[in-house]
C-alpha positions as CSV (number, residue, x, y, z in Angstrom):
1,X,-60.1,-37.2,58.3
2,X,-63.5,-35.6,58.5
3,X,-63.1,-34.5,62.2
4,X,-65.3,-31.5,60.8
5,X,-67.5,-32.2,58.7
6,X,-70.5,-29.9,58.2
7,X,-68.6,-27.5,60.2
8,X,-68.1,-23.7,59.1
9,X,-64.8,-22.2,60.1
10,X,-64.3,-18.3,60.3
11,X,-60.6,-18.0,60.6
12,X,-59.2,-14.0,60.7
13,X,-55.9,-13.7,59.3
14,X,-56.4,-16.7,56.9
15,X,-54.1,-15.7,54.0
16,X,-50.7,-17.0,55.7
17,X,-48.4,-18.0,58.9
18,X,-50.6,-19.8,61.5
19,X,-53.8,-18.8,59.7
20,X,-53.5,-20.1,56.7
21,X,-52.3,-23.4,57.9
22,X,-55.2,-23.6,60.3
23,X,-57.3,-22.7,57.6
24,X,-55.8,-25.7,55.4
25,X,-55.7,-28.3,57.9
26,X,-59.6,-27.5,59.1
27,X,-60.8,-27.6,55.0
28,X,-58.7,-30.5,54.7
29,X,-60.9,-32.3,58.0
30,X,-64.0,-31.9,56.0
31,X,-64.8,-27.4,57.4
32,X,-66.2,-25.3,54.5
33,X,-63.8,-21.7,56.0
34,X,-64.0,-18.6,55.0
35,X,-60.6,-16.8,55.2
36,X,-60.8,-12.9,56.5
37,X,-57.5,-11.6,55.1
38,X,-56.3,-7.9,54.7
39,X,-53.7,-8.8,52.1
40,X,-55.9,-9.8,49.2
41,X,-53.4,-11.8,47.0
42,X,-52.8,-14.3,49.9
43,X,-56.1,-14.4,51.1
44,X,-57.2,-14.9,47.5
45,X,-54.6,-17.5,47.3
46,X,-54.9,-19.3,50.2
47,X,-58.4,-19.7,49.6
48,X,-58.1,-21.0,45.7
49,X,-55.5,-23.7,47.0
50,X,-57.8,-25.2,49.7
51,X,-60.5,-25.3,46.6
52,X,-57.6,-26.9,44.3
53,X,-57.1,-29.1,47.0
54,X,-60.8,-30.8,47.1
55,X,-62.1,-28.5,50.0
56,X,-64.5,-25.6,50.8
57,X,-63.2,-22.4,51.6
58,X,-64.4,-18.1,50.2
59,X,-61.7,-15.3,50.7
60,X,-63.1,-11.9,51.5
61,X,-60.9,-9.1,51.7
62,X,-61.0,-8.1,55.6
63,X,-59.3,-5.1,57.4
64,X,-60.4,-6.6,60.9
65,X,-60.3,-2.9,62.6
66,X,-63.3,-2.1,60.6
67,X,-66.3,-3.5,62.2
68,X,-68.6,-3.6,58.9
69,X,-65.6,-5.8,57.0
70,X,-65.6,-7.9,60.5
71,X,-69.4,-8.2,60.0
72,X,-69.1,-9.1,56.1
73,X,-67.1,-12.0,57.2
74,X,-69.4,-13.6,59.4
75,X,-72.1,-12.8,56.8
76,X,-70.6,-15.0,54.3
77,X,-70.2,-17.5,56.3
78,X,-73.9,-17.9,56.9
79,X,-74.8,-16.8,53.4
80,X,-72.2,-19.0,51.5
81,X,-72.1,-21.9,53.5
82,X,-75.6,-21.4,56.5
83,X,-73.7,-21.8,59.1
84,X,-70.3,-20.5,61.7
85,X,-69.7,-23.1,63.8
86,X,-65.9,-21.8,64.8
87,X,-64.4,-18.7,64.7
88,X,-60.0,-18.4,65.2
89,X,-59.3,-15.0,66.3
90,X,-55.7,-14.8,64.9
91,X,-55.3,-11.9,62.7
92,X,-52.7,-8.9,63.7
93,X,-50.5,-7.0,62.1
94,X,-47.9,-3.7,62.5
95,X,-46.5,-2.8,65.4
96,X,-42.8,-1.3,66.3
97,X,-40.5,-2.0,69.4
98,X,-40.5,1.0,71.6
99,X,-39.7,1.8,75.0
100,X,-43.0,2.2,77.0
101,X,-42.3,5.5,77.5
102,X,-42.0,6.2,74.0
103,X,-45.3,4.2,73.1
104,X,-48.2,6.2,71.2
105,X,-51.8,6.6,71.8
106,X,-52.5,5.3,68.1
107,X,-50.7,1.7,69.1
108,X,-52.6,1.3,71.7
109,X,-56.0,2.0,70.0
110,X,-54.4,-0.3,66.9
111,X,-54.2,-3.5,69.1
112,X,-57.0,-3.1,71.5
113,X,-58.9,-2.8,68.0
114,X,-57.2,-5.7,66.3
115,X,-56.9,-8.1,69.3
116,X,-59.8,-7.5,71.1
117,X,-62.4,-5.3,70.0
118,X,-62.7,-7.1,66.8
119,X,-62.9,-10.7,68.4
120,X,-65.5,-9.1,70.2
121,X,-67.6,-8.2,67.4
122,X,-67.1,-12.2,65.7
123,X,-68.4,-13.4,68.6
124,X,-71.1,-11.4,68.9
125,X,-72.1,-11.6,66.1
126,X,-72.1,-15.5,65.7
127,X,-73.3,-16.0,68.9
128,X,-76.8,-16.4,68.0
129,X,-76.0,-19.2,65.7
130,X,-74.0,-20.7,67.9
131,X,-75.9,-20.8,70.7
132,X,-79.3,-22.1,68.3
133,X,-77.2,-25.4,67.8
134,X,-76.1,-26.0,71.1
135,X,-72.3,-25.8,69.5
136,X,-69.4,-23.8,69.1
137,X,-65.8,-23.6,69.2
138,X,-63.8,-20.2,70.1
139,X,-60.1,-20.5,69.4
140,X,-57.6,-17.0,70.3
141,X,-54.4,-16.7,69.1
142,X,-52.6,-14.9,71.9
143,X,-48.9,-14.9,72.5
144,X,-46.6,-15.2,75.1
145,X,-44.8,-11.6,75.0
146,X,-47.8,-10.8,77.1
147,X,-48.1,-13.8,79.6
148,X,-44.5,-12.6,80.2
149,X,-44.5,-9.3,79.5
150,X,-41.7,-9.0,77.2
151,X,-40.1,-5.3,77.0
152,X,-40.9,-2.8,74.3
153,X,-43.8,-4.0,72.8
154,X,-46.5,-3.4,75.9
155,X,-49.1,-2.4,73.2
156,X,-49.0,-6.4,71.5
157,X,-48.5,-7.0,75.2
158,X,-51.7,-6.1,76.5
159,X,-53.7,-6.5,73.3
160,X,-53.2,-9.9,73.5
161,X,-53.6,-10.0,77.2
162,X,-57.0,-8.3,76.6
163,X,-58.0,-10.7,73.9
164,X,-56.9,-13.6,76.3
165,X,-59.2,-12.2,79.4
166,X,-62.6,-11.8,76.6
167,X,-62.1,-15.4,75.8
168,X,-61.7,-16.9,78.9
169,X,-65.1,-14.7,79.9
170,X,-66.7,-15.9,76.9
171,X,-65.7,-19.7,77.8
172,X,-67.3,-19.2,81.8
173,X,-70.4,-16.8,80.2
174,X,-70.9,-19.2,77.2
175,X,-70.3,-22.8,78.5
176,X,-74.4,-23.4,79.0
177,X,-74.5,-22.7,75.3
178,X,-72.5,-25.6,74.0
179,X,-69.8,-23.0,73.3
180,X,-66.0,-23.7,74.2
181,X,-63.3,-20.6,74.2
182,X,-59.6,-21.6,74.4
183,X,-56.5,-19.2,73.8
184,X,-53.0,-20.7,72.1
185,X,-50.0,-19.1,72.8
186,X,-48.0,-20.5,69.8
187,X,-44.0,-20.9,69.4
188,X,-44.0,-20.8,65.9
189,X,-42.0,-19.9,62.4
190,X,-45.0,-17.6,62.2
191,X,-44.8,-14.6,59.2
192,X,-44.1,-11.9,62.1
193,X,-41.5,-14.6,63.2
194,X,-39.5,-14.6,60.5
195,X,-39.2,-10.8,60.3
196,X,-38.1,-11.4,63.8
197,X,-35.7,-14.0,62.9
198,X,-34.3,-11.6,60.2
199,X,-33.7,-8.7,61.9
200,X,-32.8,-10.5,65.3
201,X,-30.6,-13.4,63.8
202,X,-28.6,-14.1,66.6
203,X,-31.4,-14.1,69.3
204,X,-33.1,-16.1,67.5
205,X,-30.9,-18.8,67.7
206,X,-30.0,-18.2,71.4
207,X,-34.1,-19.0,71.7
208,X,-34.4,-21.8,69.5
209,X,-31.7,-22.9,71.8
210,X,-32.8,-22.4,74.9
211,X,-36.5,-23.9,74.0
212,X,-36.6,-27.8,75.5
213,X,-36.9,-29.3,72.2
214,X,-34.5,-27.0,70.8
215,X,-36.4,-25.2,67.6
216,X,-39.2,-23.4,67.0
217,X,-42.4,-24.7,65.7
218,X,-43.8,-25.5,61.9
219,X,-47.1,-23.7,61.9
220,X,-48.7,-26.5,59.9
221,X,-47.5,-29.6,61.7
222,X,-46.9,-28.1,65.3
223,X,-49.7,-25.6,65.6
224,X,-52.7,-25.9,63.4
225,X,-53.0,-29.9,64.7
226,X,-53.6,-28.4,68.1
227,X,-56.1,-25.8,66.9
228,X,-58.1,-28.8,65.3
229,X,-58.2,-30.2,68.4
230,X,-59.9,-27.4,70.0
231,X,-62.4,-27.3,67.2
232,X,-63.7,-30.8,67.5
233,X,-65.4,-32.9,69.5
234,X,-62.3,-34.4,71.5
235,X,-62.0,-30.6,73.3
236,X,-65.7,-30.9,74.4
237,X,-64.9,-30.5,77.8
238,X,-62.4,-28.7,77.7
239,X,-63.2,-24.6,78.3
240,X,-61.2,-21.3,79.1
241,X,-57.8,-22.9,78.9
242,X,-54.5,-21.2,77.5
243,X,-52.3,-23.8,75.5
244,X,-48.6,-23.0,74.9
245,X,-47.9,-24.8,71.9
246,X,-43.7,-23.3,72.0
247,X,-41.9,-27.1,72.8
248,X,-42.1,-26.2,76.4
249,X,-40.3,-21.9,75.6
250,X,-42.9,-21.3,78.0
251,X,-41.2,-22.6,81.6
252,X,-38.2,-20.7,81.7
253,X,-38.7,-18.2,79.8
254,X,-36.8,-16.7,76.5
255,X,-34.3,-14.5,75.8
256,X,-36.4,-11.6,74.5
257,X,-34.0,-8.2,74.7
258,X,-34.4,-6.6,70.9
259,X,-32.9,-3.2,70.3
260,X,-36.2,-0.8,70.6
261,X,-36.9,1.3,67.5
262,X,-36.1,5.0,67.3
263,X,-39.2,7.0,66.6
């Protein structure tokens, strides 16, 4: 316990899935976090049961492809709590299976907006602070579908592939600065998962079963530890690396073949 303490955690997409349990388990190490969440009841709610909980944590109400809401965030970090120490870039959201051919202009602006573009202006915009104490911690939630370029979803694809090349050129630019940058590509009964799961039921089993350990990850046992560890002290050396936290779904591959949706 107390692994960070004094620390000030802005994590995007904080009101459930991975998120929230990163969220939970850095409040519960001793981080004051403010949660940047688009749906207001669970961002509102996620927040309150960190507070319920003994910890420190605000909710602002966040739609991360505007760049003033973006900027709110990290000013209520440093107002509410003086500080912004670690930033997760993990929110995303919508999307739709298509054949690239069929892909529009407006998904592709969507994700390079959500994955990257808006990273890009958290870190910018907490650099300074950073870099004044000699200390940060950059964690990207990035995915696998674009590592292996799974079919009809080139849009998440390269968003994520695009959010994955800015963080590992933030970890070589930023290093001098006390300032680590790692990626996770989680395996993981995420939110978007289970939507997956639902529609999908029999691939997902046939991935669950093919994964080494044989299921998919629990977001706040499996995943969030991991993300701790990149926010501490114990990753201090540690820079520009991509961890697949998916039991090992990583090194063969999964079965990833959904129907594409009909426009």
């Amino acid at each position: 316990m107390g692994r960070l303490e004094n620390r000030v955690a802005l994590v995007t997409g904080g009101g459930e899935g991975i998120g929230r349990a990163i969220a939970k388990l850095f409040a519960a190490e001793g981080a004051a976090v403010v949660i940047a969440e688009y749906n207001r009841e669970t961002g509102a709610a996620a927040a309150e049961a960190i507070r319920e909980a003994g910890g420190k944590a605000e909710f602002i109400a966040t739609d991360v492809n505007e760049k003033e809401q973006l900027l709110a965030a990290v000013d209520l970090a440093l107002s509410r709590f003086g500080s912004i120490d670690i930033i997760v870039n993990n929110a995303y959201g919508g999307g739709h299976l298509r054949r690239l051919e069929d892909k529009l202009d407006e998904e592709f602006d969507h994700s390079a907006t959500m994955s990257v573009k808006a990273s890009f202006w958290a870190m910018r915009a907490a650099f300074p602070h950073m870099k004044a104490k000699h200390w940060g911690r950059i964690i990207s939630v990035c995915s696998l579908n674009g590592v292996n370029a799974h079919i009809y979803s080139a849009d998440f694809n390269a968003g994520k592939e695009g959010l994955r090349a800015l963080t590992r050129t933030a970890a070589r630019e930023w290093a001098q600065h006390g300032i680590t940058a790692n990626i996770i590509c989680p395996g993981a009964a995420s939110s978007a998962y289970l939507k997956f799961k639902a529609a999908n039921p029999d691939m997902a089993g046939a991935m669950d079963a093919m994964n080494p350990m044989g299921r998919i990850g629990d977001v706040d046992t499996d995943i969030a530890p991991v993300c701790l560890f990149l926010a501490s002290e114990d990753s201090r050396y540690m820079t520009g690396n991509t961890l697949f936290v998916d039991g090992g779904g990583h090194i063969n591959g999964v079965v990833w073949a959904p129907e594409p949706e009909s426009l």
